[in-house]
N, C-alpha and C positions, 0 to 999 in steps of 0.2 A: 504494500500500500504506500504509495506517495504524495507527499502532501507540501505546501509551502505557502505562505503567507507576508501580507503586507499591510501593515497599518491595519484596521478592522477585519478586512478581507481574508479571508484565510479559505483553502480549496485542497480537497484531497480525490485521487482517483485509487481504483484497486487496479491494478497492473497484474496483468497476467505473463507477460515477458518479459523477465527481470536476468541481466547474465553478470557474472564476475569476470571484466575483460583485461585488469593487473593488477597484480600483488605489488609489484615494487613499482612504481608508488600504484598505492589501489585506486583503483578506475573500476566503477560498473556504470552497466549502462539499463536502460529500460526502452521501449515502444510509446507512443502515444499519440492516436486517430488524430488528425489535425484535419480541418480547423478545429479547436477548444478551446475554453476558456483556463485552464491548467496550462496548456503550454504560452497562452499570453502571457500569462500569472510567470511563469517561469522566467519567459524570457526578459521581463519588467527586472525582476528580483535576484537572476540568476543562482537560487538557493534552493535547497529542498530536504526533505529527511524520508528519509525510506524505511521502513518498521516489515518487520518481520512478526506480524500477528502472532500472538496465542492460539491454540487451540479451540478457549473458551470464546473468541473474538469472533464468530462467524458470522452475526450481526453487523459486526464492521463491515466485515469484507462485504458484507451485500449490501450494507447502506451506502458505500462511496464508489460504489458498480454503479449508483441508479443518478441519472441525470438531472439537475439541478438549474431553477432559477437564477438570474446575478442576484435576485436580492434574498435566497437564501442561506440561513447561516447551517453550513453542515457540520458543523463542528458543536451545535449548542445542545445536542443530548450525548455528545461523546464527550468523557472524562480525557481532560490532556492540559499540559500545561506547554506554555511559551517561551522560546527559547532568549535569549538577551536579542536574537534579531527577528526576532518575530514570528518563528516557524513553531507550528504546533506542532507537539509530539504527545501520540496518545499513550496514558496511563496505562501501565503491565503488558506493552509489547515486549517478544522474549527476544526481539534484537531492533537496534534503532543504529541506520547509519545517517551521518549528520554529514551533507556532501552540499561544494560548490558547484556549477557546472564547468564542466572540462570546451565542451562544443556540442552540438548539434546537427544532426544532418535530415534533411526530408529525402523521406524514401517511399516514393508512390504516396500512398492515401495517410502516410505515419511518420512521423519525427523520432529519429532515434535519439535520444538522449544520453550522453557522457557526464559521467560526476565523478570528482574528485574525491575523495572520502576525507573531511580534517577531522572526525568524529565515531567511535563507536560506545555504544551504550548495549549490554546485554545483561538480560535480567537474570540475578541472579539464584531467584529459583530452580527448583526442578521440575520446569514447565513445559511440555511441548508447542514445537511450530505449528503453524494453520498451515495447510497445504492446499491444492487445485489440481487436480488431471481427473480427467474426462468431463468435465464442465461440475465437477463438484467438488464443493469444500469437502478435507480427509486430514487426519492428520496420522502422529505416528498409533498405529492399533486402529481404531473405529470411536476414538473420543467424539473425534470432532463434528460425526456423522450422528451420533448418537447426543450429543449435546444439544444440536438442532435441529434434531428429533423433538427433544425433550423441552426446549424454549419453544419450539414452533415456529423456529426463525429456518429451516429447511424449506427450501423453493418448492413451490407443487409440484415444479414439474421434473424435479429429483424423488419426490414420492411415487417409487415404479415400483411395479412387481418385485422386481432386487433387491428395493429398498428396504422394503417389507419382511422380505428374508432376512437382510441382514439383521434389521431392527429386534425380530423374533430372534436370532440365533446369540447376536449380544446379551439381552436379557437371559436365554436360557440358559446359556453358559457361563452367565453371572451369577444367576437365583436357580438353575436349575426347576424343581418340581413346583419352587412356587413360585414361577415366572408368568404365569398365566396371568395374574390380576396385571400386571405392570404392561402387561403387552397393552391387554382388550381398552385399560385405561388411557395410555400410550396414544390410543389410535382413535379413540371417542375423543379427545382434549385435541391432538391434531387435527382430525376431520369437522369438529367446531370451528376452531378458527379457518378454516379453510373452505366452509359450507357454502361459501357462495360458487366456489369455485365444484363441488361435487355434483355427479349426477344422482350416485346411488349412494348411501349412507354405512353405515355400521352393519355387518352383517356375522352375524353369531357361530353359524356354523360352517361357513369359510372359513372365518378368523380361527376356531378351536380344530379345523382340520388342517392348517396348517401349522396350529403349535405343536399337533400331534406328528404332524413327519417330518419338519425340522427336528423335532428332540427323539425321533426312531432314528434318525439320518443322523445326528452326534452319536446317538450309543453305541451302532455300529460303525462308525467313524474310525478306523485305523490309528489313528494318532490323537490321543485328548489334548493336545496344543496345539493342533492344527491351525492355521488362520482362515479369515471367512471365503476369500479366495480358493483358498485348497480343499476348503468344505465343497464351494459349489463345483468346482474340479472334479472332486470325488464323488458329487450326488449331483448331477447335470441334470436329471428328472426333475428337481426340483424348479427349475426355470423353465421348465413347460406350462405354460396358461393353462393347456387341454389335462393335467396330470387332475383337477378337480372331477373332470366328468368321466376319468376313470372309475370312480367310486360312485358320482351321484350322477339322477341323472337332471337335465340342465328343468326339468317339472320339479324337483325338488326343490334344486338349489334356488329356482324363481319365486318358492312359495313363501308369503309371509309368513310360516309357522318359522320356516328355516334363517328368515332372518332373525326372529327374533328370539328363537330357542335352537341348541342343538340339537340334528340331529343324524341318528345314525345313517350309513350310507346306506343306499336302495340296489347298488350293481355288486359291491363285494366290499368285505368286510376290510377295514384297516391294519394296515401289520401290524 
């Protein structure tokens, strides 16, 4: 995340293209779509600080992705303090570089950005980084994915089939046998806030059939430290949409009885 400021003004973007291009002396560099209002900012100030989010920060990372008025302030529900020249630097990032700009280059539709490093600040807990590949916040394990789960700050449209999995498989291999309340809760609190955005709601006997073959799919699991990668590796069934009307059939699974209570399957019985 990159941000820099000037007199009231203060502007931050998430960067997705971020490279370490020299140690002696350190120089990185970042991307940024031009025309913006950040790369004005920049070129005015020639300053900026570059933060290495928390894991717990996924909120950040989505609120300075989203595009901005000039007369708003995006910095006034984020905790950060100001630097002697003016640059915000947000609260419990688990690395902050405090850089001048080296130069500049426009390349097609993007400005590549050069910065000198005169500054590192790294937090000295023992906190993990936010990370980004394949269009989602991740950090190191499944915190970060499960953090905003749990705030409700994960994108709808990261709430996939996968997502569900993984979310189930976290929890199980967290609480094991009494994971079930954490899930169903889990996913009633997320699909409220997100109700505008749903077609179909809460559904009782989907949700308990799949806590049931995620946690048949760990017990027989080859390796109990598996990660969730190597789970779905090992159990690729489970990413089949059609793997529910193996068992039920699609009269069942439509009927409100089955949404709103479990029930057993109608084609064959569950391992």
């Amino acid at each position: 995340m990159i941000d820099g400021g000037k007199g009231y003004l203060k502007r931050g973007i998430t960067c997705s293209s971020f490279t370490s291009v020299s140690i002696n002396p350190p120089i990185i560099s970042f991307c940024m779509k031009i025309p913006s209002r950040m790369h004005n900012l920049l070129q005015e100030t020639k300053q900026f600080a570059v933060h290495v989010l928390n894991q717990n920060q996924v909120k950040y990372g989505l609120h300075f992705s989203k595009p901005v008025q000039d007369d708003i302030n995006q910095f006034h529900l984020v905790p950060h303090e100001l630097t002697p020249q003016g640059i915000p630097v947000i609260c419990g990032a688990a690395g902050v570089l405090h850089c001048m700009a080296h130069s500049v280059h426009n390349v097609g539709d993007h400005a590549v950005w050069y910065g000198s490093v005169t500054q590192t600040n790294v937090h000295q807990s023992d906190i993990h980084p936010l990370l980004y590949f394949k269009r989602s916040f991740r950090s190191v394990g499944d915190e970060a994915f499960m953090n905003a789960f749990e705030e409700r700050t994960l994108p709808f449209e990261d709430w996939t089939h996968e997502a569900h999995l993984r979310m189930a498989w976290n929890y199980i291999m967290k609480y094991g046998e009494q994971a079930e309340p954490y899930i169903k809760n889990g996913i009633q609190r997320y699909n409220e806030q997100n109700k505008h955005l749903i077609s179909t709601g809460y559904h009782e006997t989907v949700t308990k059939f799949y806590i049931h073959m995620v946690t048949y799919a760990i017990n027989i699991s080859s390796n109990p430290d598996i990660t969730f990668e190597e789970f779905l590796t090992e159990h690729p069934y489970l990413t089949d949409r059609n793997l529910l009307f193996e068992y039920y059939t699609k009269e069942c699974i439509s009927s409100k009885h089955a949404a709103n209570e479990f029930m057993e399957p109608d084609i064959q019985q569950l391992p």
